[in-house]
Structure formats: structure tokens, C-alpha cells
N, CA, C and O of each residue as an XYZ file, in Angstrom:
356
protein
N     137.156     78.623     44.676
C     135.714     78.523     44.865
C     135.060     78.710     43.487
O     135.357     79.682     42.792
N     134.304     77.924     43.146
C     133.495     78.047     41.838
C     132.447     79.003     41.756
O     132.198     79.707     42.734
N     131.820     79.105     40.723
C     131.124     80.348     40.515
C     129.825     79.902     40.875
O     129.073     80.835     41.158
N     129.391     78.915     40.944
C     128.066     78.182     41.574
C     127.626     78.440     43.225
O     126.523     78.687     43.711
N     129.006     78.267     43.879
C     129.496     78.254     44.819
C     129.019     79.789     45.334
O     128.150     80.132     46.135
N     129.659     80.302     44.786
C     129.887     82.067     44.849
C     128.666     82.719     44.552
O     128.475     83.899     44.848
N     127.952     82.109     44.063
C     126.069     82.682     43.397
C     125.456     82.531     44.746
O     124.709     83.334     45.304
N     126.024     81.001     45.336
C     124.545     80.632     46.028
C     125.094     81.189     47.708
O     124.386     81.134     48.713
N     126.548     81.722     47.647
C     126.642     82.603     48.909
C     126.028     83.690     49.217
O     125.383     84.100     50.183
N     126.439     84.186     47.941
C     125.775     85.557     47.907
C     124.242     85.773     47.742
O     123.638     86.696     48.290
N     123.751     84.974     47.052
C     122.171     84.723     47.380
C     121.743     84.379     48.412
O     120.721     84.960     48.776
N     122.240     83.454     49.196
C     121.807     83.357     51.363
C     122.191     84.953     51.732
O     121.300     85.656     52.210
N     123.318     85.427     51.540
C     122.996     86.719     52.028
C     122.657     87.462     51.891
O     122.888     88.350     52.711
N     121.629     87.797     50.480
C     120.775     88.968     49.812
C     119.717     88.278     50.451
O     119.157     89.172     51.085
N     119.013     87.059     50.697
C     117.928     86.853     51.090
C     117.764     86.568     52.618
O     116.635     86.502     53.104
N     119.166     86.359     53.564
C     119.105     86.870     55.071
C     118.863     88.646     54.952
O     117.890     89.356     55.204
N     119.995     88.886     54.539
C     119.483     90.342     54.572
C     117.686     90.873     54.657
O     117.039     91.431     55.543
N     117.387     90.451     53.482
C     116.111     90.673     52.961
C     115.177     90.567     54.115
O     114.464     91.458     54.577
N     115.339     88.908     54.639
C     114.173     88.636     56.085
C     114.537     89.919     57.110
O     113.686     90.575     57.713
N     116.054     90.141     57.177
C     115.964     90.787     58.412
C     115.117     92.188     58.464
O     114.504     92.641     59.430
N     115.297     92.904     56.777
C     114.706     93.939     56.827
C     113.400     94.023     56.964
O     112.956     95.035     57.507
N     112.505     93.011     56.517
C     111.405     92.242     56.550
C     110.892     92.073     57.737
O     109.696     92.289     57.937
N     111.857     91.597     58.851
C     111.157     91.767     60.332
C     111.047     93.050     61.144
O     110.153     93.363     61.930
N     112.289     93.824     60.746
C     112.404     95.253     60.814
C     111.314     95.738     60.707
O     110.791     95.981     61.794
N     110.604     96.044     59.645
C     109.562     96.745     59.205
C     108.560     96.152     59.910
O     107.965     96.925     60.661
N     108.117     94.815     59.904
C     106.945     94.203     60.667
C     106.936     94.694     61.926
O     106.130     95.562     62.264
N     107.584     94.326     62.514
C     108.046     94.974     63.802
C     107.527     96.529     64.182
O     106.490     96.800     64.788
N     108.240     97.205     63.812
C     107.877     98.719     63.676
C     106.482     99.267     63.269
O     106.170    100.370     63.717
N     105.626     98.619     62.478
C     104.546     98.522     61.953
C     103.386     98.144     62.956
O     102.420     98.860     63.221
N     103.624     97.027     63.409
C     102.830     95.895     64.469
C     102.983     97.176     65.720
O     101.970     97.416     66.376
N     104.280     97.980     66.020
C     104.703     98.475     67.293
C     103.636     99.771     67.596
O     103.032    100.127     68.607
N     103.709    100.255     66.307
C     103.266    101.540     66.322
C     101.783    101.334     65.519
O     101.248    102.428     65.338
N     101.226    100.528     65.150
C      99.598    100.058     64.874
C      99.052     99.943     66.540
O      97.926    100.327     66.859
N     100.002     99.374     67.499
C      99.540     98.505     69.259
C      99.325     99.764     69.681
O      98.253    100.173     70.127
N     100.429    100.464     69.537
C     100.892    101.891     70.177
C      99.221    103.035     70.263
O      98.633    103.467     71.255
N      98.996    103.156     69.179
C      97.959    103.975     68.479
C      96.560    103.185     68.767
O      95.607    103.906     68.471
N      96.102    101.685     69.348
C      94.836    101.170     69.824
C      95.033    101.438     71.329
O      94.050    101.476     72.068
N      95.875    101.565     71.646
C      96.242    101.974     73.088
C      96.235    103.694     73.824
O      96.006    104.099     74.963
N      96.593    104.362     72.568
C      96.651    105.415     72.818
C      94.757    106.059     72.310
O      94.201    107.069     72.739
N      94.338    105.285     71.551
C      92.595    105.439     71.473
C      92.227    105.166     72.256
O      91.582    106.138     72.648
N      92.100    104.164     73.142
C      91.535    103.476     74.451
C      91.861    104.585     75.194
O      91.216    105.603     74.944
N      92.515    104.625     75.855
C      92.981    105.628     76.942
C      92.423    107.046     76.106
O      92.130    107.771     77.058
N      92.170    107.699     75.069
C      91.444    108.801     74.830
C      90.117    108.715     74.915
O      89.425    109.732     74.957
N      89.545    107.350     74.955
C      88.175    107.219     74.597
C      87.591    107.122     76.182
O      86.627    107.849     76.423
N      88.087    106.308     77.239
C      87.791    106.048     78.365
C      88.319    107.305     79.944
O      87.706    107.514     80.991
N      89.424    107.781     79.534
C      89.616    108.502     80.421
C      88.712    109.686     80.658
O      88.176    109.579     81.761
N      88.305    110.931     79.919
C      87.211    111.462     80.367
C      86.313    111.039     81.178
O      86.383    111.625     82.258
N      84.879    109.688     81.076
C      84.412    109.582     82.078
C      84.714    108.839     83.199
O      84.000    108.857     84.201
N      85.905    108.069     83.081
C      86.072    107.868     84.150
C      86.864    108.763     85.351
O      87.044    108.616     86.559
N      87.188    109.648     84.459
C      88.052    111.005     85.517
C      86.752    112.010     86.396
O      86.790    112.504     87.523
N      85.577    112.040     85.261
C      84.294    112.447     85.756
C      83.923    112.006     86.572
O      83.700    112.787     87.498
N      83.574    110.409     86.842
C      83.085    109.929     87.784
C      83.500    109.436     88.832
O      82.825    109.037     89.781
N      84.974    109.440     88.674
C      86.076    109.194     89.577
C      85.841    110.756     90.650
O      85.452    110.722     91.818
N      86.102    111.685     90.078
C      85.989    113.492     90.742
C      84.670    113.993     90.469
O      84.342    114.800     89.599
N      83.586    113.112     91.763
C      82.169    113.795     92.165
C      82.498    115.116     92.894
O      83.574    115.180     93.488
N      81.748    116.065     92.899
C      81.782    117.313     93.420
C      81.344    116.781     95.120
O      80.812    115.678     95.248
N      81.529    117.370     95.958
C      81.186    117.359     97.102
C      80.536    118.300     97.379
O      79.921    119.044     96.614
N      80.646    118.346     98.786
C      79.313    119.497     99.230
C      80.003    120.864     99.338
O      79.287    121.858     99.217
N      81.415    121.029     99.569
C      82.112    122.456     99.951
C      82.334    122.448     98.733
O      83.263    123.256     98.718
N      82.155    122.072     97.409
C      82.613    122.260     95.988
C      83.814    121.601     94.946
O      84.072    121.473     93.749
N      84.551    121.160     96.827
C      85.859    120.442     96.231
C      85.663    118.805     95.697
O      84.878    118.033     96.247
N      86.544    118.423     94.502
C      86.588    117.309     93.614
C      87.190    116.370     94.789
O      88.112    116.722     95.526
N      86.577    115.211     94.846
C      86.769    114.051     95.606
C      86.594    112.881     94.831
O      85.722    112.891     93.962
N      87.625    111.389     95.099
C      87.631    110.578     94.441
C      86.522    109.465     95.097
O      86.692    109.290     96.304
N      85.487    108.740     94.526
C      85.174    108.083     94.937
C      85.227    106.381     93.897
O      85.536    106.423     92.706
N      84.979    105.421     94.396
C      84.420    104.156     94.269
C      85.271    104.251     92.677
O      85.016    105.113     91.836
N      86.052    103.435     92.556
C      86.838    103.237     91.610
C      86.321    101.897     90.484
O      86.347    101.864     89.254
N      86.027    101.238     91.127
C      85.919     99.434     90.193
C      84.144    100.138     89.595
O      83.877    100.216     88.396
N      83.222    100.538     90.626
C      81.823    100.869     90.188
C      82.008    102.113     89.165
O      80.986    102.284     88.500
N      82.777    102.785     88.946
C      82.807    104.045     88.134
C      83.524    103.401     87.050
O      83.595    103.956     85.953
N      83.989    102.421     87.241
C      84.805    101.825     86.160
C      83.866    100.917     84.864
O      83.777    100.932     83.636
N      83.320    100.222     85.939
C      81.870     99.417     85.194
C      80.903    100.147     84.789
O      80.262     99.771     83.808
N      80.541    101.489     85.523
C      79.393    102.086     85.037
C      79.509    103.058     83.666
O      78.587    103.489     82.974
N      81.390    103.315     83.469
C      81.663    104.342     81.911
C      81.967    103.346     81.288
O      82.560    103.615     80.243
N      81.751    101.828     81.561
C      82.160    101.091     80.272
C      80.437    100.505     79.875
O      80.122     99.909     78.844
N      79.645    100.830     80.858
C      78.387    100.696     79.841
C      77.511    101.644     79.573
O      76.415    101.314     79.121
N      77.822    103.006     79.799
C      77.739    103.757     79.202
C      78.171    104.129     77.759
O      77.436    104.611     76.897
N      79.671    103.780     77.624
C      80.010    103.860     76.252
C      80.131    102.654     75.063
O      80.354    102.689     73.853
N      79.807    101.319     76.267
C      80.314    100.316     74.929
C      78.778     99.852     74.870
O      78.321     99.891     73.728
N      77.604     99.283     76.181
C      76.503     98.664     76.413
C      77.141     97.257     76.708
O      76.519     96.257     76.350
N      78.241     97.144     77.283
C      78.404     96.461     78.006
C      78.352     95.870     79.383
O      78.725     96.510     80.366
N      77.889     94.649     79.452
C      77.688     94.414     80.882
C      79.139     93.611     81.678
O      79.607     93.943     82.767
N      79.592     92.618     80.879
C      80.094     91.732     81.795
C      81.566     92.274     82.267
O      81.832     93.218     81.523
N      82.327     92.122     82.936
C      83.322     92.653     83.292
C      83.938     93.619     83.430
O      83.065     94.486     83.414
N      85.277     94.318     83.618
C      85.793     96.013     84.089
C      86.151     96.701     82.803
O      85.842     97.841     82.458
N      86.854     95.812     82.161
C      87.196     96.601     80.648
C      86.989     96.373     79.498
O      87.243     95.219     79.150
N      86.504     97.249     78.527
C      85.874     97.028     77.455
C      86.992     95.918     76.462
O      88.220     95.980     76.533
N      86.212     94.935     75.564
C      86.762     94.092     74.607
C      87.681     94.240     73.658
O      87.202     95.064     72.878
N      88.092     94.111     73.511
C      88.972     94.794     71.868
C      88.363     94.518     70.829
O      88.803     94.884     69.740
């Protein structure tokens, strides 16, 4: 095998290598950037909707009511949104 030969092997596999680590990282990056807008959402929205989900009743005890309307009414409370159940990204 010539030495031309032998350069340009070993160069496909320093530069497969390279992509793979390359998607590696993207990957992991992209995973845990999704991870963390997801884990804001759910910190930002659950309070009132757990509020308005558990109205007090009359003996004192927490009761669930009307789910889709408590749903629409803490997303325009917090975003001033009207149209639909969950806020935009």
C-alpha cells in the first residue's frame, strides 16, 4: 500500500471520527437545552394551574374543578393570551 494510500485512510478516519464526536456533542447539547425549556414551562405554569385546579370548598377541603377552563384562564393570566390551551414557545 502506498503512502498516499495510507494518508488518505487515515484521514477518512480522523475525520469520521471527528463527525461522530461532533454529533455526540450536538446531541447532548440540543438534549439538555429541550430538557431545561421544558423543565421552565412546567415551573412557570404549574403553580396556577394547581391553584385553580384545588378551589377551596365550603367544609375547607381542596377540590378539583374544571380542568380545560383553569387551563385557559392561567395561560392568560400569565402570557395575555387568548387563542388556544397552551402557551407558544
Amino acid at each position: 500500500m502506498s503512502l498516499r494510500s495510507r494518508l488518505l485512510l487515515v484521514l477518512c478516519a480522523v475525520a469520521v471520527a471527528a463527525l461522530v464526536l461532533a454529533d455526540v456533542a450536538t446531541y447532548s447539547a440540543l438534549e439538555s437545552f429541550l430538557l431545561g425549556q421544558v423543565d421552565q414551562s412546567l415551573e412557570q405554569y404549574h403553580v396556577p394551574i394547581e391553584n385553580f385546579l384545588m378551589t377551596a370548598s365550603s367544609n375547607g377541603r381542596r377540590t378539583p374543578s374544571r380542568p380545560v377552563r383553569c387551563i385557559r384562564a392561567c395561560r392568560e393570566r400569565t402570557t395575555g393570551a387568548r387563542s388556544g390551551i397552551w402557551p407558544a414557545p
